[in-house]
N, C-alpha and C positions, 0 to 999 in steps of 0.2 A: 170536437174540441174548439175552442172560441179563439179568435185572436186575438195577438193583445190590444188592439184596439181596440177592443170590445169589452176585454177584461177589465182595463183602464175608465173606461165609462163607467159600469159597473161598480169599481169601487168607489170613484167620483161619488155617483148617486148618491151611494149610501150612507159614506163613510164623510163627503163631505156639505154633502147638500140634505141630507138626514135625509130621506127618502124610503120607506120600508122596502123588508127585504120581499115580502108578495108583491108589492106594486112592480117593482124591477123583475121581478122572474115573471110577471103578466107582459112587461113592455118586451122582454126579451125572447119569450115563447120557452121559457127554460127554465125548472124547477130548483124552489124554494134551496136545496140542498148543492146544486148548483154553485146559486149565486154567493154561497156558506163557502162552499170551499176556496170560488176567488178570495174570499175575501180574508180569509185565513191566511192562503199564498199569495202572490202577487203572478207567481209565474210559475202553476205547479206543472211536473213536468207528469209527463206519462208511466205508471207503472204496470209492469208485464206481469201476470199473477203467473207464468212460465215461462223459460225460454224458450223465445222462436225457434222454428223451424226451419234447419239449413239442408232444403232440400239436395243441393249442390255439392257443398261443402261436403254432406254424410255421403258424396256420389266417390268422389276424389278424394277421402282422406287417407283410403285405405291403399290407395298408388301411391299416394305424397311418401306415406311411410314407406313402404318398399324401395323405391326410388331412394330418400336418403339413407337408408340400410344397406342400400346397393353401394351407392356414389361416395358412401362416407370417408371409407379405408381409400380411394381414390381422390382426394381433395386437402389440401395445404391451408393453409391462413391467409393465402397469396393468389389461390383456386379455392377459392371456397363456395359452395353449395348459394345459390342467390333464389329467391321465389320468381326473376325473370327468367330465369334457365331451367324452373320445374316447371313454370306454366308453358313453355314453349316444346317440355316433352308430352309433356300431357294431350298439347294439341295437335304433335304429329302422331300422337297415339288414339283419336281419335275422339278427344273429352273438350265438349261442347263447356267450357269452363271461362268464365273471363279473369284479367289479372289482377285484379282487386282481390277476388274471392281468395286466389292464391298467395297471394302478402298479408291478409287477414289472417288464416289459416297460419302461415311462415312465424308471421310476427308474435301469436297470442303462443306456438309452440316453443320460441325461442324463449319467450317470459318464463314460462312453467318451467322451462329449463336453467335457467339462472341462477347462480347461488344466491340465497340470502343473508348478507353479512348482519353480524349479533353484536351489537353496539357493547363493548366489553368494558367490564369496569379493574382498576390498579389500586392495589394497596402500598402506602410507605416500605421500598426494601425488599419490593416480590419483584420484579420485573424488570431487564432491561433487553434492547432489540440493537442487535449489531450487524455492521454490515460495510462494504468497501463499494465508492463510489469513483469512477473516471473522472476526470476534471484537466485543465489545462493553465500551466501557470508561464508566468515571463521569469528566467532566471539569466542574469548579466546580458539582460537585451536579449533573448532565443528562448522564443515558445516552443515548449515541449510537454508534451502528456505524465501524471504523474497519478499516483492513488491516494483517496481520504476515505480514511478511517475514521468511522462516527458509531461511538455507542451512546445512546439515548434512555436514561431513567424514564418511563412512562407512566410514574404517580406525577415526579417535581417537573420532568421537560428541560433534566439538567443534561448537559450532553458533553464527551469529549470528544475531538476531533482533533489528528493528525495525519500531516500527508508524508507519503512514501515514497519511494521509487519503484519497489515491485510490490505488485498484490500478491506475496510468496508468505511459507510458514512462517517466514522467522518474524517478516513485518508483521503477520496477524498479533502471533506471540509476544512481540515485544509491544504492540499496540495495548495488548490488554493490562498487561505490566505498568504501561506507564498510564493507565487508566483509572488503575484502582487506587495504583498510588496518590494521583491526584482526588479521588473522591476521598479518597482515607476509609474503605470500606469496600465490598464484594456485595452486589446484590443475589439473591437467592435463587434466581435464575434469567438465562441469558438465551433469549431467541436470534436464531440464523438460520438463514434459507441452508440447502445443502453444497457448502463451497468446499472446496476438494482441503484447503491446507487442515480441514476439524474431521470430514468425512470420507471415511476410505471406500465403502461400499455401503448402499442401500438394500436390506434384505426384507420387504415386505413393511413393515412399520416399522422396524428398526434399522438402528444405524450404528455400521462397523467403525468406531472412530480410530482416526490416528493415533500412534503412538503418542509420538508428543502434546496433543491435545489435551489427550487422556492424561497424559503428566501435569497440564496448566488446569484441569479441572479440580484435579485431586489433591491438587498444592494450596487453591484457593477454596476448594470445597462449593462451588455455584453446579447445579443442576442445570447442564447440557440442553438446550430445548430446539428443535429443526421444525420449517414448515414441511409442508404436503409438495412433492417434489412439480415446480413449474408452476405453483401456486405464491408468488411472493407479497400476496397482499397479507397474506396470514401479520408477515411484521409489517405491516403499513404503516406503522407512526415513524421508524426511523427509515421508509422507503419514500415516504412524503417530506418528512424534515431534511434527507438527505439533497432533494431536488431545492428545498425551499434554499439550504445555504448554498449553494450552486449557485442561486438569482441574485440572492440578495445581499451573499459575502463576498461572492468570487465573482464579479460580473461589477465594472470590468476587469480584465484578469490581472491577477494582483503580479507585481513584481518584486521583485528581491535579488541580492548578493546569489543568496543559496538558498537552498529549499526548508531549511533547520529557522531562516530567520522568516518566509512568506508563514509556517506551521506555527507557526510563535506569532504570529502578529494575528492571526486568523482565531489563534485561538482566544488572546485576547480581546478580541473583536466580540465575542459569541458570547463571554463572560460580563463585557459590561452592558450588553444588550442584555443580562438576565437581572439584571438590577431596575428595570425596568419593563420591561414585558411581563405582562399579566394575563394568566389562565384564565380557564372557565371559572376557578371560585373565586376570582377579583384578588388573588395572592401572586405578587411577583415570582418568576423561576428561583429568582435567589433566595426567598421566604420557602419554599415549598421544598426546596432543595433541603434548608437546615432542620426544616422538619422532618423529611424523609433519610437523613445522615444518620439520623439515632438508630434507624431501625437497619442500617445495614451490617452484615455480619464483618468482624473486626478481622484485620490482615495478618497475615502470618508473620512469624517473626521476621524471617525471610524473604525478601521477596524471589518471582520464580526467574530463572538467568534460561531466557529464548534464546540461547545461541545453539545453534546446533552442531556437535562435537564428531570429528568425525577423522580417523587415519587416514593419512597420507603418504607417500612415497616422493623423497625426494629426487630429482635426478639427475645424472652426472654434469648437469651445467648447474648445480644447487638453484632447481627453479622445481618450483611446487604448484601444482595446476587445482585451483577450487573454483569450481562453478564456472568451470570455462576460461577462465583467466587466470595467470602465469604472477608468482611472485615469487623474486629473487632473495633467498634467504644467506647465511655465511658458509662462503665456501667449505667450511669443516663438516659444514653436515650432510656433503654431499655422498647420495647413494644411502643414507639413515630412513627410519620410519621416523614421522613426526605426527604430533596432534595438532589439527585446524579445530578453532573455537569460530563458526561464521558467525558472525553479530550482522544489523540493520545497515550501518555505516563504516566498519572495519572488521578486520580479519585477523587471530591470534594463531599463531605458531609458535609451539614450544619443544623444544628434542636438547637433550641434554642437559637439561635443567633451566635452559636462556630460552625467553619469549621476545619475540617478534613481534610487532603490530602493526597490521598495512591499511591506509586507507582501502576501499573493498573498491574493486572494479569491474566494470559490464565485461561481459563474455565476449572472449577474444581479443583482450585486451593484456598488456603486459609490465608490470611494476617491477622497475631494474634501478636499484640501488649499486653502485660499482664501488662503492667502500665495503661492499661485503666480501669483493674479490680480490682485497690488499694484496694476501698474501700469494694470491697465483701472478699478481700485474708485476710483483715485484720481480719476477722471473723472467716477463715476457714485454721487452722495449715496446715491439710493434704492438701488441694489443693494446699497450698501455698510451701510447700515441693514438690510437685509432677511437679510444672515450676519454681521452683528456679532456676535453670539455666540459661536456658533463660531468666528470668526474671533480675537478675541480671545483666545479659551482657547487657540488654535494659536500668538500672539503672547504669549503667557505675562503673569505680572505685568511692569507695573503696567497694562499696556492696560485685564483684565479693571475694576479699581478704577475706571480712568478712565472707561470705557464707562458703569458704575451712576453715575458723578458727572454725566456730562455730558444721561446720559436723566432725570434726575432735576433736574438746574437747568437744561437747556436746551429738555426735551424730544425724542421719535426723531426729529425732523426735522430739525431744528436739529442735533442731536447728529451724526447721518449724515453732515452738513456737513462740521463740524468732525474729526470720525475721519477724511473722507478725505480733508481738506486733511492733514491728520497722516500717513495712510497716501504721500500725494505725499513728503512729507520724507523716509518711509524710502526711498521708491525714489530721490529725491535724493542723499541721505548717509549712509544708509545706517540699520538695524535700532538697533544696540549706539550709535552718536552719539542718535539719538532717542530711546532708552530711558535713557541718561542724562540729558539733559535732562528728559526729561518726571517721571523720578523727582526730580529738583531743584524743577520746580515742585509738586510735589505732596505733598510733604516738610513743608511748612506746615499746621499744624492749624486748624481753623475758619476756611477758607476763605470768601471770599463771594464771587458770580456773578465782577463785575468783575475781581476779582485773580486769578482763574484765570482766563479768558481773557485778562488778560494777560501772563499765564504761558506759557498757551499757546502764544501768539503769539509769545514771545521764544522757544519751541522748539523752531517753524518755520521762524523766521527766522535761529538764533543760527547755525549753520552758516559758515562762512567762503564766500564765492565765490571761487573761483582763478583767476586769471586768466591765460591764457600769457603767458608774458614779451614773446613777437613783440608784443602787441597793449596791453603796458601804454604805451607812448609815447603811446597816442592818447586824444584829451579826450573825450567825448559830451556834447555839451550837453543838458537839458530841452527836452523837446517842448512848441510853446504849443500852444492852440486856433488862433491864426493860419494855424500852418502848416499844419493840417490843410484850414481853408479855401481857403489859396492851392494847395493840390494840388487840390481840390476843380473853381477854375478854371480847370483846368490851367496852372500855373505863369504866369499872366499877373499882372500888378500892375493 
C-alpha cells in the first residue's frame, strides 16, 4: 500500500499535469489498475475480504464469560465488573493476555448488550407521560424542598405543571383533576414509571392498581400505561422536559409568599414560553397544542373530587388525629364517629350534620381552635385563664382590649372569672349580641373598677329570656329559706 505521498504525486501527475495513466504506473513500478484506483479515491482505505483472526481473544473469551457469570450476582453499580479487574484475574490465572485485548473484548460485549432505543412517533390526543419531580423553592425567606407535578402532551409539547408539598395520593389525584381541567380534555393514554400512589403490586407484566386510581381512570376513561420496572427512559420526553424546567424555570430558585403563588407564576411562565417556542415542524407549542385540543376525548360532567374519605373517632378532648396530626373540633361532638374528607391543602370534618374545614397540617402537628371549647371554659375559671390569649385573638376585638382591662383592674384570677361568666353569655345568646354590648360598655373613656363591672354585668344580663307562650300563664313565686327547711323535714309542719 503507497503512502499518501505517493498517492498525491500520482494523482498530481494525472489528474493535473495530464500525464498518462501507463507512463505513471512505468515511473511508479505499479500497475495500470493501481494507479485507477488512487485516482478514483484519494485515500482508499484497506478492505478485509474476512475477519481477522483473534488468536488471543478466541484463547480468553471463554474465561471472560465465566468469570462475569460468576462475579455478576456479586457486583453493585458502585462495584461493578471493570476489564482492569478481569485482565488482572486472568493473569493470576495464568493467561498470557495484555489489557487492550481485554477492554476490546469488554467494550464490543457491553455494545451487543445495549438497548436500542426506537425513535417513536405521536399522534394528536394519543399520548401523555407523567411524572413528579424534587425541586427546591424559597417561601417567606426559607428554602425548603417541595414536588412538581408535570404531565406533557407528546404530539403539541403542551405541558401542566404544579408544585406540591407531598408526592402522596391525594397530590397525584388532585394533580390530574386540575390538569385536565385546564387542557379542557383527557388524552387517550397516560404513561408513568411504577409509583406506589397508581401501583399497588407488579405481578409479571401487569399491574395491580390502587383503588383510587382505578376510580380516577374510570371517571375520566384514559388507558393506564407503566414503564418496564427501573427502566424510566421508556417516558423520556417528560423525564427530559422535567430536568429542562428545573434549569431553566427554577434556577434561580424562585420565591414566594406561599407555595400556591411560586405554582401559579411557574406556570405562567411555561404558557407564555409556548407562544413562542417552536418544534421540529417550525409550529409554536401553542399552535400544535390547538390542534392536538380537537382530538382529545371531552370531560365528564363532573369532575373527579381526590379527596380521600375516611372515619374517624373523636376523642374525649374533641381532638381528631388525620395523618398524624390533631385537630380541635366542637366540644359536642366529643367521643362521636366523624367523616374526614383529606384534600391537597385542608381537611373537612363533618358529624352531626356541621362541617368543619382545617387548613391541613404536617405530622405531629396540632390545630386548636378554643372557640370550640365555649361551652366547657364557661364552667372552668382556671382553664379559661390559662388560653385567654389565644383565645381572645380567636374572639377578635373588643375581647382582646377587654382581656388587658380586666388582668390589669381585676387581676388573672379574678379576670378568668369574669371572661368566663362572659364566655357562658355567648354560648347563651350568642357571639354578635355579646359583642355588641360589651363594645357599648366599653365605649366610655376613663373608666373606673366599679362602672365596668357594672357594665359588665348589664352585658350578661341584658339578653331577653323568651319565654314559650304554653308556659307564660304560669306565676313562680320566690323561694324563702323556710321552704327549704320544711323540705329538709320532710314536708311535716
Amino acid at each position: 500500500m503507497l503512502k499518501m505521498d505517493q498517492v498525491y504525486v500520482i494523482r498530481h501527475k494525472v489528474l493535473v499535469e495530464g500525464q498518462s495513466i501507463r507512463k505513471v504506473a512505468r515511473q511508479f513500478g505499479i500497475s495500470k489498475n493501481t494507479v485507477l484506483r488512487y485516482l478514483k479515491v484519494s485515500s482508499p482505505k484497506r478492505v478485509e475480504s474476512k475477519p481477522r483472526d483473534k488468536p488471543v481473544t478466541n484463547l480468553v473469551a471463554g474465561r471472560i464469560e465465566e468469570l462475569l457469570l460468576e462475579w455478576t450476582p456479586r457486583a453493585t453499580e458502585k462495584q461493578r465488573i471493570t476489564a482492569a479487574r478481569l485482565h488482572r484475574q486472568l493473569r493470576e490465572e495464568g493467561y498470557a493476555v495484555g489489557i487492550t485485548t481485554v477492554k476490546d473484548y469488554f467494550r464490543e460485549k457491553r455494545r451487543q448488550s445495549q438497548e436500542v432505543y426506537i425513535p417513536l412517533l405521536y399522534r394528536p390526543g394519543e399520548v401523555a407521560q407523567v411524572d413528579f419531580f424534587e425541586v427546591t423553592i424559597e417561601e417567606t425567606g426559607r428554602q425548603r424542598k417541595v414536588w412538581k407535578f408535570l404531565l406533557r402532551l407528546m404530539y403539541s409539547g403542551y405541558e401542566y405543571v404544579w408544585l406540591y408539598e407531598r408526592c402522596d395520593q391525594i397530590s397525584f389525584l388532585d394533580a390530574h383533576t386540575r390538569a385536565f381541567t385546564l387542557l379542557e380534555g383527557v388524552p387517550a393514554r397516560l404513561v408513568y414509571d411504577n409509583l406506589t400512589p397508581a401501583v399497588r403490586r407488579i405481578v409479571g407484566a401487569d399491574r395491580l392498581l390502587t383503588e383510587r386510581f382505578q376510580a380516577l381512570a374510570s371517571h375520566y376513561l384514559f388507558e393506564p400505561c407503566f414503564t418496564r420496572p427501573g427502566e424510566g427512559h421508556d417516558k423520556g420526553g417528560v423525564e427530559s422536559r422535567g430536568k429542562n424546567i428545573r434549569l431553566q424555570h427554577l434556577t434561580p430558585i424562585p420565591r414566594g409568599e406561599n407555595l400556591t403563588e411560586i405554582a401559579q407564576g411557574l406556570l405562567q411562565e411555561l404558557h407564555a414560553c409556548y407562544q413562542t417556542k417552536l418544534n421540529a415542524e417550525k409550529k409554536t407549542v401553542a399552535e400544535s397544542f390547538a390542534e392536538e385540543k380537537k382530538f382529545l376525548r371531552a370531560l365528564p360532567p363532573v369532575a373527579f373530587d381526590p379527596r380521600r374519605v375516611e372515619l374517624v373517632t373523636i376523642s374525649n378532648k374533641s381532638l381528631v388525629r388525620i395523618d398524624g396530626a390533631e385537630y380541635a373540633v366542637p366540644s359536642s361532638w366529643a367521643r362521636l364517629q366523624a367523616t374526614a374528607y383529606v384534600g391537597v391543602s385542608d381537611v373537612r370534618v363533618c358529624c352531626q350534620g356541621e362541617v368543619m374545614i382545617f387548613p391541613k397540617q404536617q405530622k405531629g402537628a396540632r390545630y386548636i381552635k378554643y372557640r370550640n371549647y365555649l361551652r366547657e371554659l364557661r364552667h372552668k375559671p382556671q382553664a379559661t385563664r390559662q388560653v385567654a390569649p389565644q383565645l381572645v385573638e380567636e374572639l377578635g376585638e373588643p375581647f382582646p382590649q377587654l382581656w388587658q382591662m380586666l388582668s390589669e383592674l381585676f387581676g388573672g384570677r379574678e379576670a378568668g372569672r369574669v371572661l368566663s361568666r362572659l364566655l357562658g353569655a355567648i354560648v347563651e345568646h350568642g357571639e354578635e349580641t355579646v359583642r355588641e354590648k360589651l363594645c357599648q360598655a366599653l365605649n366610655v373613656s376613663n373608666e373606673n373598677l366599679l362602672g365596668l363591672a357594672g357594665k359588665l354585668q348589664t352585658c350578661l344580663s341584658a339578653a331577653p329570656v323568651v319565654v314559650p307562650e304554653s308556659l307564660q300563664q304560669f306565676e313562680i313565686q320566690t323561694s324563702r329559706a323556710s321552704d327549704y327547711d320544711w323540705l329538709m323535714m320532710g314536708g311535716r309542719e
